[in-house]
ZAMARGU-4260 file (C-alpha; in steps of 0.2 Angstrom, whole numbers, plus 5000, padded with zeros to 4 digits):
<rodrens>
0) 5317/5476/5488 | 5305/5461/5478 | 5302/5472/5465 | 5322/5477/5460 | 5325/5459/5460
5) 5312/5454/5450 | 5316/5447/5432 | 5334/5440/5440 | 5339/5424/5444 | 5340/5419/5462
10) 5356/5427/5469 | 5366/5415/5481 | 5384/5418/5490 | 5394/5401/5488 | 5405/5396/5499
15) 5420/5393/5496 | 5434/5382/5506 | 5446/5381/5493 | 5465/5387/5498 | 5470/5404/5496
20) 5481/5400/5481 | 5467/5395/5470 | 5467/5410/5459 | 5453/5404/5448 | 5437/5418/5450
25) 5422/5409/5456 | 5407/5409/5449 | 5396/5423/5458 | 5378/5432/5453 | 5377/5419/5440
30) 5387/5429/5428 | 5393/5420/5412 | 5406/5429/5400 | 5394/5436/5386 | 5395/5423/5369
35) 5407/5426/5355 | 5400/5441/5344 | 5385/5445/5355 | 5380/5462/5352 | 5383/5473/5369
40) 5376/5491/5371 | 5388/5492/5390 | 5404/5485/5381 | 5411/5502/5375 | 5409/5512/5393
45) 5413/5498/5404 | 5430/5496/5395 | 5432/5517/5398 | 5429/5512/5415 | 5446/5500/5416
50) 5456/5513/5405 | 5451/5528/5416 | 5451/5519/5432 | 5472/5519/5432 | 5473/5537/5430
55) 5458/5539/5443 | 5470/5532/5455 | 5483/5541/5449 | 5474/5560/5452 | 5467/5552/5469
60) 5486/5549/5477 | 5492/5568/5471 | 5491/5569/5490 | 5507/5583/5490 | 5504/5585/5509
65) 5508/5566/5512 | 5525/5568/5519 | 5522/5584/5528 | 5506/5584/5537 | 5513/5579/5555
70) 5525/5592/5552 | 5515/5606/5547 | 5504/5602/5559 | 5517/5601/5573 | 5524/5618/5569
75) 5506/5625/5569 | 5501/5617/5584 | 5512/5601/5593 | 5517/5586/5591 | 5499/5580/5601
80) 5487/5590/5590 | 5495/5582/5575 | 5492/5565/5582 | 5476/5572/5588 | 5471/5577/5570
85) 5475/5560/5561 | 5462/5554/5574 | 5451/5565/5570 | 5454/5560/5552 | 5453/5542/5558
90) 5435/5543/5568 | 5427/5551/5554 | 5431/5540/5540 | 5426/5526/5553 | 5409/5534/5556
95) 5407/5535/5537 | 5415/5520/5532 | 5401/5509/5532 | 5388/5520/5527 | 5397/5524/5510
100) 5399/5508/5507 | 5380/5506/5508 | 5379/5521/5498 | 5390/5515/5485 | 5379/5497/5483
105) 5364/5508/5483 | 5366/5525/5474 | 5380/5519/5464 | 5398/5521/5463 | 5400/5535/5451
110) 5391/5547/5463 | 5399/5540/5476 | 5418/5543/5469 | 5411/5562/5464 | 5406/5565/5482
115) 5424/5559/5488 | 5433/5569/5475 | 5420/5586/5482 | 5423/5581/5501 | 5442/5580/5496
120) 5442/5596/5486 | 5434/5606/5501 | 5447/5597/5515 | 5462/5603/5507 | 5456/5621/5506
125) 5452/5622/5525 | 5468/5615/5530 | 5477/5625/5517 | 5467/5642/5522 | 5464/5638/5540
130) 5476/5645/5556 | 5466/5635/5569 | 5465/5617/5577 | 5445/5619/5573 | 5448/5624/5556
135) 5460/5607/5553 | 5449/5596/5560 | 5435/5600/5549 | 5448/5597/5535 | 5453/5579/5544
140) 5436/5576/5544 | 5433/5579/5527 | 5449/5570/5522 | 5440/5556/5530 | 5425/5555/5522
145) 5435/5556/5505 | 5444/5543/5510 | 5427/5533/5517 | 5417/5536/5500 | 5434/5530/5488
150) 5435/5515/5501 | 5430/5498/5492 | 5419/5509/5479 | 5433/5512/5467 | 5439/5493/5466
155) 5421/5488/5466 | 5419/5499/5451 | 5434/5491/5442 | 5428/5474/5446 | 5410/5474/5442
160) 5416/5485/5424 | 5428/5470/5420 | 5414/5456/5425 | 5403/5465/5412 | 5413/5463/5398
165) 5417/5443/5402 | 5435/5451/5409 | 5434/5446/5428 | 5450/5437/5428 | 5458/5450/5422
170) 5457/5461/5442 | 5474/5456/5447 | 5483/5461/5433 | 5472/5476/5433 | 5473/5481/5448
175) 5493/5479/5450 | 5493/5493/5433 | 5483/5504/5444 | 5494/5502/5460 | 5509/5508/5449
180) 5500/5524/5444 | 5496/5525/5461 | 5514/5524/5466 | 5522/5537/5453 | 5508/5550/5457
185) 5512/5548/5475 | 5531/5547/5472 | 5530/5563/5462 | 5517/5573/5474 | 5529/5567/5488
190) 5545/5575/5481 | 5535/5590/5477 | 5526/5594/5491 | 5544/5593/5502 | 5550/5606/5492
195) 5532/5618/5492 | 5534/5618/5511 | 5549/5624/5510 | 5541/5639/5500 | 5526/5643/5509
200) 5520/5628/5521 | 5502/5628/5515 | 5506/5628/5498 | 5506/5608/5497 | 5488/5607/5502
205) 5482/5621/5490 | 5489/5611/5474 | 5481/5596/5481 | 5465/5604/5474 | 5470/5602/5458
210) 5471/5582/5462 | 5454/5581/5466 | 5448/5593/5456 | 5457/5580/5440 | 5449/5567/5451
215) 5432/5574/5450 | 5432/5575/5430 | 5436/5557/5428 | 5424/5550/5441 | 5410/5561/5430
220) 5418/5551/5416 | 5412/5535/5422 | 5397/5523/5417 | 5389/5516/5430 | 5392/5496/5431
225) 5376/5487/5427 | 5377/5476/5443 | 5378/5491/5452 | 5362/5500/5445 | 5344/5499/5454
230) 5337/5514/5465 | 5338/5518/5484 | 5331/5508/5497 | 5323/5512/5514 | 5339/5505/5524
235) 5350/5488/5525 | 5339/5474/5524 | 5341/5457/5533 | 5347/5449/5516 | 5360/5462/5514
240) 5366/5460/5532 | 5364/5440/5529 | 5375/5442/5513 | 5390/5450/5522 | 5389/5435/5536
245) 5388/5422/5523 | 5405/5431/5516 | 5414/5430/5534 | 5409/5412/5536 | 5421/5409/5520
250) 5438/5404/5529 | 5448/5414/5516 | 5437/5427/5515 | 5437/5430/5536 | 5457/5427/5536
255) 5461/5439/5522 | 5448/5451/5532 | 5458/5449/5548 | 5474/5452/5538 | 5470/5466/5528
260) 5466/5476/5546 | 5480/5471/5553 | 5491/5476/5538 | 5480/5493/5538 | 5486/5496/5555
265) 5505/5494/5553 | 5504/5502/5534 | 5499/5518/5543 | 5510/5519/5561 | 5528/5524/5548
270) 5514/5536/5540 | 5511/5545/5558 | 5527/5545/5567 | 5538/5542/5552 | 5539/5560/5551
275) 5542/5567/5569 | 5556/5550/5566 | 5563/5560/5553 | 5561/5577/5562 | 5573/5571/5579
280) 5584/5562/5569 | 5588/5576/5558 | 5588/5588/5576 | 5599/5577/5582 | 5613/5582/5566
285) 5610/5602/5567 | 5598/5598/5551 | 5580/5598/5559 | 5575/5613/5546 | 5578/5602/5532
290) 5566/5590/5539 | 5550/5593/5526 | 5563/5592/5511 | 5570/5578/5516 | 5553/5569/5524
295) 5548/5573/5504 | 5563/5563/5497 | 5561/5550/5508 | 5542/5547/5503 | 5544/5550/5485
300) 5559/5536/5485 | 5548/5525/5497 | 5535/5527/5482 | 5546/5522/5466 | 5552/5505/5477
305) 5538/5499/5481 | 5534/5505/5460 | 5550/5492/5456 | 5544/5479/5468 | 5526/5478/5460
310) 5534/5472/5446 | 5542/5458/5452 | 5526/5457/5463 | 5517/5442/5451 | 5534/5432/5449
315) 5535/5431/5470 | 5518/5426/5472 | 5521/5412/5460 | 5536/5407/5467 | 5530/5409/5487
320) 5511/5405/5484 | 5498/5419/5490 | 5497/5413/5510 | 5516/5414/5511 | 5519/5429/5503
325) 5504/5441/5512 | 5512/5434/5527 | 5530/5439/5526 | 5522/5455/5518 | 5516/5458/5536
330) 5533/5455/5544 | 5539/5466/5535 | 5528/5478/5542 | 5530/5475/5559 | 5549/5474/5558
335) 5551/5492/5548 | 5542/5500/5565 | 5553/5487/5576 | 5569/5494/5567 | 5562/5513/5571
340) 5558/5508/5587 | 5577/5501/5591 | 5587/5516/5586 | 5584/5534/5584 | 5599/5535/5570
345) 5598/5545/5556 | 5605/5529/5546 | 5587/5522/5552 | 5578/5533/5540 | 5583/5522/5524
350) 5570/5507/5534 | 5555/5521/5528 | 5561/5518/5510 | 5551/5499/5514 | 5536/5505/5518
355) 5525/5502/5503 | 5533/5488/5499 | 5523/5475/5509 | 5507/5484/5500 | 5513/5483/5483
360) 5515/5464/5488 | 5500/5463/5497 | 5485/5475/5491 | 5482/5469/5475 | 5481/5452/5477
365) 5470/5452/5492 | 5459/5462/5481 | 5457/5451/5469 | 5457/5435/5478 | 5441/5442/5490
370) 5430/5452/5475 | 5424/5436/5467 | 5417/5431/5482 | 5407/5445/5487 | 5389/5449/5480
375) 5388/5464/5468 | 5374/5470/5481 | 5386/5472/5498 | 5402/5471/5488 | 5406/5489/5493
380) 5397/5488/5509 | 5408/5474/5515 | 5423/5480/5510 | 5421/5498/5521 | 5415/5486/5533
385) 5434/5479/5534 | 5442/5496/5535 | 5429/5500/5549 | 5439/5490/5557 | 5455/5493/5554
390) 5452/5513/5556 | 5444/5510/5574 | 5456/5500/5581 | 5470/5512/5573 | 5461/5528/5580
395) 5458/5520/5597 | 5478/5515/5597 | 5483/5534/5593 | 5472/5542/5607 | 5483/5531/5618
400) 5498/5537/5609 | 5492/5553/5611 | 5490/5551/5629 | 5510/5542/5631 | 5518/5559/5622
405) 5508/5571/5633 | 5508/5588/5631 | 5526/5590/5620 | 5527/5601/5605 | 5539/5587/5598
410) 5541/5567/5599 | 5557/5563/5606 | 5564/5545/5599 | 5559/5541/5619 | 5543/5542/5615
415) 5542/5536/5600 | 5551/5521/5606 | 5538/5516/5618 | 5524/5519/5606 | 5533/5508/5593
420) 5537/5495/5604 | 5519/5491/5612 | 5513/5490/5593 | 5527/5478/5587 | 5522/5467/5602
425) 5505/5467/5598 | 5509/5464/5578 | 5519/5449/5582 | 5506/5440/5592 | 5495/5443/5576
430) 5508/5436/5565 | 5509/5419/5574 | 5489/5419/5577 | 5488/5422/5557 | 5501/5411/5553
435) 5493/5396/5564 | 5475/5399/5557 | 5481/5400/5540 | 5489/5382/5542 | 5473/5374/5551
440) 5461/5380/5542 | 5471/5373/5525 | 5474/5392/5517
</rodrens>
């Protein structure tokens, strides 16, 4: 550990108190933007880095089975495997969460995005190929892992690539351009999958290959952040594990860490049993075989509001100020799964089209408010740390969900109702606990 350090300044974490609206980057690693003129051999790949990272995005949400998983999976299996398989999914992008993100700070984040696009690229194939609940639970599982080794690596990537070209400030804006590609690829992969079910139902997660297979060529594309460059270690060392504590003890870092789980959480409950939502609605018209079709129209519009609503995105949080805005972000999660959980109508289903909205309102911003204050070293590290959370208290939830549907080859609005309504209750007593801390603690 002395000796990769050697030669470098003294590396401390400050702490910073100041409210949540202070949009200013501090000052971390002792980095200072490079002198007018100065000769840089790492200007040329690092600013590839922020022109491929957009499109990187892009080819990482061509996920064409998005708005028909629980569906296929339902009509391969029931309505408990499919909620069974997401946990699945869940449990093992917990279990590799962290160690990604160590993997990722250590072995760098160009082979870590390669080794998600490869996990990805084999996931699709075993769901698309397989007949069995084994067989999709391997692709869960491998699902998972993608989604661990993307998890905090790619916007550490970005960051650390803009920091080394004197361009820090620039990761909100940034990051907001690479939400949008985000949300048109998945808009578009969305609408197409619908309709692929209806020609053969594995069909969506056979063309996801191609996404992963683009996603793989990009990441092999990148350059390597300098930050991020030094050889591997024998294992976490108490400095690393001292770093991340130091972060926590940050009020606005610990609140926007409670918040983003609490936002993962809601973000994903439409996701789950927004479909089956859609399948008994429809049943209830005489149209339940329409339901792929018309689940991939309803996420491929979901996808191009929350694309308009990213651009009003930097005017409202203006306007509102960061702490208000996050938090009527996260009402508005909790009142989209209050609103399926009231009424089984059909009508309902236009709530889905909000779904993404209090991301595209949230995401980015929390993202760029809570880089600047992490070390290069744990920076991907601490951030899989906060969707460890968020994925194990999901997972936890949906084995309980799992248990309240029983045995039922389909989720009745019933069912659903109950399952909604325990998670709304729990959401709101998050909301006040959120809002109250925010107020005391001056964010």
């Amino acid at each position: 550990m002395a000796d990769r350090c050697r030669g470098r300044p003294r590396v401390t974490l400050r702490r910073d108190r100041s409210s949540l609206d202070n949009t200013a980057p501090a000052r971390v690693n002792g980095a200072e933007k490079p002198e007018a003129g100065a000769a840089d051999p790492m200007s040329i790949p690092m600013a590839r880095n922020v022109a491929l990272y957009p499109w990187f995005r892009a080819c990482q949400s061509l996920l064409f089975w998005q708005a028909v998983w629980f569906l296929y999976f339902q009509d391969r299996l029931s309505a408990t495997a499919a909620i069974q398989l997401y946990a699945v999914y869940d449990i093992a992008s917990t279990l590799l969460e962290v160690p990604s993100g160590y993997m990722s700070d250590r072995l760098g984040r160009r082979r870590t995005l390669l080794a998600a696009a490869l996990a990805g690229g084999a996931a699709v194939l075993f769901i698309g190929l397989g007949d069995s609940f084994a067989a999709f639970a391997v692709g869960e599982a491998l699902i998972g892992a993608s989604a661990a080794f993307v998890s905090g690596t790619d916007s550490a990537l970005l960051y650390q690539s803009l920091a080394a070209e004197g361009r820090a400030a620039e990761v909100e804006r940034q990051e907001l351009r690479a939400w949008r590609f985000a949300f048109t690829a998945l808009a578009a992969s969305a609408l197409a999958g619908g309709l692929m079910t209806l020609l053969y139902p594995p069909l969506p997660y056979l063309a996801g290959a191609l996404g992963f297979a683009a996603m793989a060529i990009i990441a092999f594309r990148f350059t390597e952040p300098p930050a991020a460059r030094h050889g591997p270690d024998e294992g976490p060392t108490l400095s690393d594990l001292g770093q991340i504590r130091a972060a926590l003890a940050q009020p606005v870092v610990a609140w926007l860490f409670a918040l983003s789980v609490a936002m993962y959480i809601f973000s994903h409950i439409p996701f789950v049993f927004g479909q089956p939502f859609i399948a008994d609605a429809l049943a209830a018209l005489g149209a339940g075989q329409g339901a792929p079709a018309v689940s991939g129209a309803v996420t491929a519009a979901m996808m191009t509001v929350s694309l308009g609503t990213s651009l009003f995105a930097t005017p409202l949080r203006v306007r509102l100020g960061l702490t208000v805005l996050l938090l009527v972000a996260f009402a508005l999660q909790i009142a989209i799964s209050a609103t399926l959980a009231a009424t089984g109508s059909a009508l309902a289903i236009a709530v889905l089209l909000l779904r993404m909205v209090p991301v595209s309102l949230s995401r980015p911003f929390i993202t760029a408010r809570m880089q600047p204050l992490l070390h290069d070293r744990t920076r991907a590290t601490f951030l899989s740390v906060q969707s460890l959370a968020g994925r194990l208290i999901f997972a936890a939830t949906l084995f309980l969900a799992s248990a309240v549907a029983g045995g039922t080859d389909t989720l009745s609005h019933g069912t659903i109702r109950l399952i909604l309504g325990a998670y709304c209750a729990a959401g709101l007593a998050c909301l006040l606990i959120l809002a109250v801390t925010a107020r005391r603690r001056g964010i």
